[in-house]
C-alpha positions in Angstrom: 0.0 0.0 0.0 2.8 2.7 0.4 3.8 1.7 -2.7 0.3 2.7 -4.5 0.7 6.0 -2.0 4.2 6.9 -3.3 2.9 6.3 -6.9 -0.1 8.8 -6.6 2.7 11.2 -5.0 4.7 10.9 -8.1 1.6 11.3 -10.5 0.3 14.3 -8.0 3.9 16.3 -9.0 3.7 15.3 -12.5 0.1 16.6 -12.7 1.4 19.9 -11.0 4.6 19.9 -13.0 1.7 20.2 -16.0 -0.1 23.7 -14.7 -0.1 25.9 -17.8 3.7 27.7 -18.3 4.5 31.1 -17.8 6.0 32.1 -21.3 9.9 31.2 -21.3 12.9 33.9 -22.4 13.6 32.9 -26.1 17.2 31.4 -26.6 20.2 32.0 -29.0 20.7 29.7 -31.7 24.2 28.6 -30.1 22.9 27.7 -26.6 19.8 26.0 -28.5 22.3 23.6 -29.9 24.4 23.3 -27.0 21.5 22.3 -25.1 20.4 20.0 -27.4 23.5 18.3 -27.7 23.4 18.2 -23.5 20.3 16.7 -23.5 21.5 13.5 -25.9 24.3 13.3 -23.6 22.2 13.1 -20.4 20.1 10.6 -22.0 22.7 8.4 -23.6 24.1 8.4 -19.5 21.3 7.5 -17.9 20.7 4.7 -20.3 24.5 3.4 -19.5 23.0 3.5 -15.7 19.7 1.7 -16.3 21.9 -1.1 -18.4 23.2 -1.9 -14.8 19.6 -3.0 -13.2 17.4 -5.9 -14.3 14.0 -7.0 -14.4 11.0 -4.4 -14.1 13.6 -1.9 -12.2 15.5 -2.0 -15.5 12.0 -1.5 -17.6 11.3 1.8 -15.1 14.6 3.4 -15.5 14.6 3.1 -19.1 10.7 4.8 -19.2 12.3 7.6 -16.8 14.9 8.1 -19.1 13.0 8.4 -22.4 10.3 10.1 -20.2 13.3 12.7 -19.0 14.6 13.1 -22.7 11.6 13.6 -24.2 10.2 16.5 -22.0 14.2 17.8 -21.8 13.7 18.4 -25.4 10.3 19.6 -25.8 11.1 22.2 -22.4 14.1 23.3 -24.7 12.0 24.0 -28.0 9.2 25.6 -26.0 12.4 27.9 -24.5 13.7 28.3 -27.6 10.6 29.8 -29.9 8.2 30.6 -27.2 5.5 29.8 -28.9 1.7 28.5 -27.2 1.7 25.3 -29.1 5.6 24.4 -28.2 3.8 24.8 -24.5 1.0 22.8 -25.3 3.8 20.3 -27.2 5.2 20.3 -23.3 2.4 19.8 -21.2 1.3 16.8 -23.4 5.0 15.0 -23.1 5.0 15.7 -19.4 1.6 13.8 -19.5 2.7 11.2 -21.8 6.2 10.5 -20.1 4.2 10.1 -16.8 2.3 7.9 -17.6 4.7 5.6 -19.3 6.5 5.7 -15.8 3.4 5.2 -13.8 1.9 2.6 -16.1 5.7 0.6 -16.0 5.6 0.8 -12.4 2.5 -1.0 -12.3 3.9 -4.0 -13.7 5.3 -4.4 -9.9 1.8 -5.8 -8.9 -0.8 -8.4 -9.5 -4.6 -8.8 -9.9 -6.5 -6.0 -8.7 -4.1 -3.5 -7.0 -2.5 -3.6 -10.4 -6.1 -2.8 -12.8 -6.3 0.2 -10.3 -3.1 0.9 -10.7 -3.5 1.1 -14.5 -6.8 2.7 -14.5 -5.6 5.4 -11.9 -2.4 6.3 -14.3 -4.5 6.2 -17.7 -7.3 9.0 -15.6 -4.0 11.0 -14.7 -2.9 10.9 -18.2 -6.3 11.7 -19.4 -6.9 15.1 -17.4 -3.3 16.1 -18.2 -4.0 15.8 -21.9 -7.5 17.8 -21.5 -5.4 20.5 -19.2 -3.0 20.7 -22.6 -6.2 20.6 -24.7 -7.7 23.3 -22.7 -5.3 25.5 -23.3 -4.6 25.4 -27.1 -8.2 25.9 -27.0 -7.6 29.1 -25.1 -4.5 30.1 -27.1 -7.1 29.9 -30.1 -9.4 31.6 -28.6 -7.3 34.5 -27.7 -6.2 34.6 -31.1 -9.4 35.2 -32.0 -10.1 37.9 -29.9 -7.4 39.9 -31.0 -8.2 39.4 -34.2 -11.5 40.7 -33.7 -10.5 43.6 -31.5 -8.0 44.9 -34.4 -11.0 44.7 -36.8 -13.2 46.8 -34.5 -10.5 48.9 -33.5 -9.9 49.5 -37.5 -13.5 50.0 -38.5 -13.8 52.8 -36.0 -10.7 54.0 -37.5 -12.0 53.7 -40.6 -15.2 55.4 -39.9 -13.5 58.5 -39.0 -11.9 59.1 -41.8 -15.4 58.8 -43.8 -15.6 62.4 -42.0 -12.4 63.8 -44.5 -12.3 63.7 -48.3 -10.2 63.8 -51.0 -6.6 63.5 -50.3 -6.9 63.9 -46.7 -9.1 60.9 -46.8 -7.0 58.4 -48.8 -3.7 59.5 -46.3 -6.2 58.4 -43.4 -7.3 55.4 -44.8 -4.1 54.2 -45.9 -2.4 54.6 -42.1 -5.9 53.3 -40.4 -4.5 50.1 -42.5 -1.0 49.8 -42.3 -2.1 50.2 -38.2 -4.3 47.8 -38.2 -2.7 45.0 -40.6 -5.2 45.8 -43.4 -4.3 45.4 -46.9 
């Protein structure tokens, strides 16, 4: 039983570990691939460390490592473009590599203790992928909203310069556009 409580522990962080990211300071092309190459090295050593264990122990470390890689790499190009769906790209790994971990260290049990087990990891997995959903939903959404806000903001615009004519009106027209994104 304090195994099934230290494994809800682990899922609780990695759940929490998901909340939506504050955005991230965008990166220099050199330390992009100096951290990319620093990740493959991290990963290629914990791999030389898991090749030591055996049995299910082995089977977990090597989840933890691809699990580590994997979000390593998509924290990096979320850091590197700062970009929503490169967040989104980061909250669903997180909830993938978790439950890889989760569902490999269910292999530990038998009969029923390991169905829950299972089930428990897959519902974990499940709101973490509707948290990620959720908020390229939102990201769209805001999208929108601006989008709609700049076309108010230039028909109002646009309105006033219905008040000029001639020249004065063309000149006003013209910058209510190039403000505004219109072509």
């Amino acid at each position: 039983m304090n195994r099934l409580l230290s494994f809800k522990t682990s899922l609780a962080i990695a759940c929490l570990a998901a909340l939506p990211l504050a955005h991230a300071a965008t990166m220099t092309k050199t330390e992009y691939k100096a951290d990319k190459s620093r990740i493959d090295v991290d990963y290629k050593a914990d791999m030389v460390t898991c090749s030591k264990l055996a049995g299910n122990t082995l089977d977990i470390c090597v989840e933890e490592a691809k699990g580590k890689q994997k979000i390593a790499r998509a924290e990096l190009e979320y850091a590197h473009t700062n970009k929503t769906t490169d967040g989104n790209k980061l909250l669903v790994a997180r909830a993938q590599a978790a439950y890889s971990i989760a569902r490999e260290k269910c292999d530990d049990m038998a009969g029923n203790v390991k169905d829950v087990c299972i089930t428990e990891a897959k519902a974990v997995e499940t709101k973490a992928l509707a948290d990620a959903k959720l908020g390229m939903q939102i990201g769209e959404a805001h999208k929108d909203a601006t989008a709609e806000k700049r076309d108010a903001d230039f028909k109002v615009a646009a309105e006033k310069c219905d008040a000029m004519s001639g020249s004065s009106k063309d000149d006003c027209v013209a910058a209510a556009k190039l403000k505004f994104g219109k072509s």
